[in-house]
C-alpha positions in Angstrom: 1.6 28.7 4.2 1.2 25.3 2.5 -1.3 22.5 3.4 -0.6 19.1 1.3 -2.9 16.2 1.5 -0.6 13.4 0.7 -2.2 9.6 0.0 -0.9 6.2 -1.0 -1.7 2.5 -1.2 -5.1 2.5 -3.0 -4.5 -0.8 -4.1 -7.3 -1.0 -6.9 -9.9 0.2 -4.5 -12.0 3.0 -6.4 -14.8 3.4 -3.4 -12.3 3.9 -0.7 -10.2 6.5 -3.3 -13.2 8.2 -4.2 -14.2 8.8 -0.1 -10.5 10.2 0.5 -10.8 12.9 -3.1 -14.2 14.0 -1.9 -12.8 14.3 1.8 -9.5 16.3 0.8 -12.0 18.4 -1.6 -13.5 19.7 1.7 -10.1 20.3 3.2 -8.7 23.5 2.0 -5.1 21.7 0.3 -3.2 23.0 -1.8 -2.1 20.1 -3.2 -2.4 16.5 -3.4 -0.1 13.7 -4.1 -0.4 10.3 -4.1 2.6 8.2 -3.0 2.1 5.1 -5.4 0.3 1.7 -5.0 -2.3 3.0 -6.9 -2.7 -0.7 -8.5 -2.2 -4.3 -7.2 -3.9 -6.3 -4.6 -7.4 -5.3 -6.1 -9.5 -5.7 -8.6 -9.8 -2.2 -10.1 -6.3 -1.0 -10.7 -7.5 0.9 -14.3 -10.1 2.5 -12.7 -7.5 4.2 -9.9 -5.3 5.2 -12.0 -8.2 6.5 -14.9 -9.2 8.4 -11.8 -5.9 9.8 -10.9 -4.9 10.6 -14.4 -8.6 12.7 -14.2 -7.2 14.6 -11.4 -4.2 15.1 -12.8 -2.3 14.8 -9.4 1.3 13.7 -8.7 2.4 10.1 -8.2 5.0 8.1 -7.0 6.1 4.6 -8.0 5.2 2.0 -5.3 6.6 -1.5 -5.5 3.3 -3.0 -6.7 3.3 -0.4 -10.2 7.0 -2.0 -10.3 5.3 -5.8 -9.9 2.3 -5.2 -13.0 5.2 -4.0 -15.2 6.9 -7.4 -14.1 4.2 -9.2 -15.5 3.4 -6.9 -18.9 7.2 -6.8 -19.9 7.5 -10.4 -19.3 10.5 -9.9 -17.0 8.9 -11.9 -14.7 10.8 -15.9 -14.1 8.8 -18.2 -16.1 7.5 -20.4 -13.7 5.2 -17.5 -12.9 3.2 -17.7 -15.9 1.6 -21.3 -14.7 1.9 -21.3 -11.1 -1.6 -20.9 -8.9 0.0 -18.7 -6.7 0.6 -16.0 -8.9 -2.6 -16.0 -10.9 -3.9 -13.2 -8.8 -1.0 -10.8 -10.2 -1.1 -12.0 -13.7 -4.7 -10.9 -13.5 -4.0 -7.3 -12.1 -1.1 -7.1 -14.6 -3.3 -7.7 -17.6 -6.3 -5.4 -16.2 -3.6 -2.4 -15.9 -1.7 -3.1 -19.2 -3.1 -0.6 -20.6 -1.6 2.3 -18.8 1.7 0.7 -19.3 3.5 4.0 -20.3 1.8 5.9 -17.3 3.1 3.5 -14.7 6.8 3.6 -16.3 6.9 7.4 -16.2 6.2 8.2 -12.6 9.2 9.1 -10.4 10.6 7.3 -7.3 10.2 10.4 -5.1 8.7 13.8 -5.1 10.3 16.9 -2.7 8.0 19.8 -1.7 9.0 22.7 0.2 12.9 22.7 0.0 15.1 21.7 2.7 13.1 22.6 5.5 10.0 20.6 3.5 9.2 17.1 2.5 10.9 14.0 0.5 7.8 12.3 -0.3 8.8 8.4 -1.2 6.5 4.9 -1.4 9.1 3.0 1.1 12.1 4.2 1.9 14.6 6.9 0.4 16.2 3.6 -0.5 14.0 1.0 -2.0 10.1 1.5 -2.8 9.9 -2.1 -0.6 11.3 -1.0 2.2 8.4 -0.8 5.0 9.4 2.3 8.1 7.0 1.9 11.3 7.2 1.5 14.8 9.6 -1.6 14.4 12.6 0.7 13.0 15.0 0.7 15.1 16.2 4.8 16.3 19.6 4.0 14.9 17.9 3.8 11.3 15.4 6.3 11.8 18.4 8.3 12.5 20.3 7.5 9.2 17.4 7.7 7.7 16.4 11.3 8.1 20.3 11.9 8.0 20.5 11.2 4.3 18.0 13.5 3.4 17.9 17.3 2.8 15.0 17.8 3.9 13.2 18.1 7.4 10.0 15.2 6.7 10.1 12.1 5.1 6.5 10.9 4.3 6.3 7.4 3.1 3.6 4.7 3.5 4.3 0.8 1.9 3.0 -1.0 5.6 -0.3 0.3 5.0 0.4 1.4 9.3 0.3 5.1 10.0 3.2 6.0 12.0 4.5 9.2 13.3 8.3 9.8 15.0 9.2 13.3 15.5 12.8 13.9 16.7 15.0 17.1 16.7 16.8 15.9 13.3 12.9 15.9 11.6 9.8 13.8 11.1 9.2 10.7 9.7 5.5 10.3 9.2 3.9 7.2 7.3 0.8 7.8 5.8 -1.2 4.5 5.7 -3.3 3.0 2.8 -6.0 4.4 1.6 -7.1 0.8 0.0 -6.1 -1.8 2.4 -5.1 -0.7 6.2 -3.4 -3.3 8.3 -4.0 -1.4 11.5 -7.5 -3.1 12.1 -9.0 0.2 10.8 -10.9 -0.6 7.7 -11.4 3.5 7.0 -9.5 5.3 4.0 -6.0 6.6 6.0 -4.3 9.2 4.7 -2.9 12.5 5.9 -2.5 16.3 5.7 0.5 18.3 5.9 -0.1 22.1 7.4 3.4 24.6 7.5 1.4 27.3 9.3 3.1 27.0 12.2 6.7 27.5 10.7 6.6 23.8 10.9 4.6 20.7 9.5 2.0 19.4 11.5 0.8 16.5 10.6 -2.9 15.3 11.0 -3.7 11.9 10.1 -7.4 11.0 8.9 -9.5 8.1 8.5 -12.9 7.9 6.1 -15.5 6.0 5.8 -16.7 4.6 2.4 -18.9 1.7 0.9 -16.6 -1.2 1.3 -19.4 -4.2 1.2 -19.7 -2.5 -2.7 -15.9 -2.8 -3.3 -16.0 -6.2 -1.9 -18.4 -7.0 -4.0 -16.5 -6.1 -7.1 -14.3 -9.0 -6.5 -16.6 -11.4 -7.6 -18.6 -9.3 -10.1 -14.6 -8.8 -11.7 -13.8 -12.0 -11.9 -11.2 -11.3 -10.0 -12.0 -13.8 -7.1 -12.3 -16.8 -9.7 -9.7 -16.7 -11.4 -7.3 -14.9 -8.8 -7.2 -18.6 -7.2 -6.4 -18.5 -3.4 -4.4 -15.2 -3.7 -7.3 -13.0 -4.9 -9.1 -14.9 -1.8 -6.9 -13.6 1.2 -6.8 -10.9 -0.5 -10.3 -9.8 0.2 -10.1 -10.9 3.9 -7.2 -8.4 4.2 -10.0 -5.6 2.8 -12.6 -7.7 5.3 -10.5 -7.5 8.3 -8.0 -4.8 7.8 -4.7 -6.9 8.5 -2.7 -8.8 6.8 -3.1 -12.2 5.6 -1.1 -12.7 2.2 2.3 -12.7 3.5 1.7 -14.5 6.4 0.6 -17.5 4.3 3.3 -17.3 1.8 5.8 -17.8 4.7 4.2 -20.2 6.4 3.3 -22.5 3.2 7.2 -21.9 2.4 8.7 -23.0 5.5 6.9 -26.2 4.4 8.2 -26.2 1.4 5.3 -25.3 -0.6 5.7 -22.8 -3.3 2.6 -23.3 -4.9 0.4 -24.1 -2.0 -3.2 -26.1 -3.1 -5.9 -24.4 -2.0 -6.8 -26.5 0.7 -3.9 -24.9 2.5 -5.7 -22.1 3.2 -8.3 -23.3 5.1 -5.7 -24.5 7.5 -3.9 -21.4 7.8 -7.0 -19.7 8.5 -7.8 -22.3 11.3 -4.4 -21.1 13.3 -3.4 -17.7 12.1 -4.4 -14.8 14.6 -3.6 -11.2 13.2 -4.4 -9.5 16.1 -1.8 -11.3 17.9 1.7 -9.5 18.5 4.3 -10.7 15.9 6.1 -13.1 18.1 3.1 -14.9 19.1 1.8 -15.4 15.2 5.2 -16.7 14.4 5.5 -18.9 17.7 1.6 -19.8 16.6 2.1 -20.8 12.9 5.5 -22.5 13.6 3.4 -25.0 15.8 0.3 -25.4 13.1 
């Protein structure tokens, strides 16, 4: 019998990281791994990953470890370097520099269990950006467990839990532990159990001091000198959906890639994220 906690988007979040360890201490695992995005987004990237390192448990890559060595191997275009808009990940890249050789050393994906066990992955077997949730379609849920050995893929990226078992295996995504976008401002993350002669899956949601975390935004420095970024940043911890993105697309379509912060406030005035996707993007094209 194995029983795996497996966690992922912590996103600089310490409070909501330390709820989940002292939950999955009280669990019984075996094991626990955590499925990258231990930095980026929030202010306290170092402090995850000092954590982690602590622990000494697994990780995996995410995109946003991939964006903070961006920005500390200067790969990034130089535009970047000035523009408002990216002030809030120049910041997270320079708090994290200095676990630099950490972040280029962890793996894309993790197995566990052999064929009839888990690929463990950030996005996709494909790309650590690729996002699988209710919206893929069963044609690529289909290829996706296809080109695989084994039975479960766990990933996480949409920071949405999402569950689809099928006869060909599981896919199960995990959630964030730092920053949900289902409306659920808990710590997700979930356990894997094989004592059944096959993995059950039981996702879990804890409760931690998140007006404290908030609070660390300002008290970093992160909020003044993350510009508008590090600001919809923290409503995205405040409300538990997304906010970022949204903006970025809508400031694009009017051809705004550096959009002033007064921007925001109008965005703010029209954008719903409670509303289905076709009425945001119906809602925004209109504002």
């Amino acid at each position: 019998m194995t029983r795996l906690a497996i966690l992922a988007d912590i996103h600089g979040n310490p409070h909501a990281f330390e709820a989940v360890i002292d939950d999955i201490g009280r669990q019984g695992v075996d094991e626990a791994i955590i499925a990258g995005d231990l930095v980026g987004r929030g202010p306290c990237g170092a402090a995850v990953v000092d954590r982690a390192l602590a622990l000494g448990w697994p990780c995996l890559r995410g995109n946003h470890e991939d964006y903070a060595l961006g920005f500390i191997r200067r790969e990034v275009p130089e535009p970047w370097w000035t523009m408002d808009i990216w002030s809030a990940s120049r910041w997270i890249a320079a708090e994290v520099a200095r676990h630099r050789a950490f972040i280029e050393a962890l793996p894309f994906s993790l197995e566990r269990g052999g064929p009839d066990g888990l690929l463990i992955v950030h996005g996709s077997p494909r790309s650590n950006s690729e996002g699988i949730g209710a919206w893929t379609s069963d044609e690529d849920r289909a290829a996706l467990l296809d080109g695989i050995a084994q039975r479960v893929l766990v990933c996480a990226h949409t920071h949405r839990p999402f569950h689809d078992d099928s006869p060909r295996g599981q896919i199960v995504n995990i959630g964030s532990v730092g920053l949900p976008f289902n409306g659920d401002w808990r710590a997700q993350y979930a356990i894997f159990d094989d004592a059944q002669g096959d993995w059950a899956v039981e996702f879990r949601q804890i409760s931690y001091d998140r007006e404290a975390f908030l609070n660390l935004y300002a008290e970093s420095g992160f909020l003044e000198q993350g510009g508008l970024t590090a600001a919809l940043l923290k409503i995205e911890v405040e409300q538990a959906r997304p906010f970022l993105m949204p903006f970025l697309k809508w400031a694009s379509q009017r051809g705004f890639d550096d959009p002033a912060p007064a921007m925001m406030a109008r965005f703010l005035e029209i954008f719903d994220p409670t509303l289905p996707t076709a009425a945001q993007i119906e809602r925004l094209e209109r504002g």
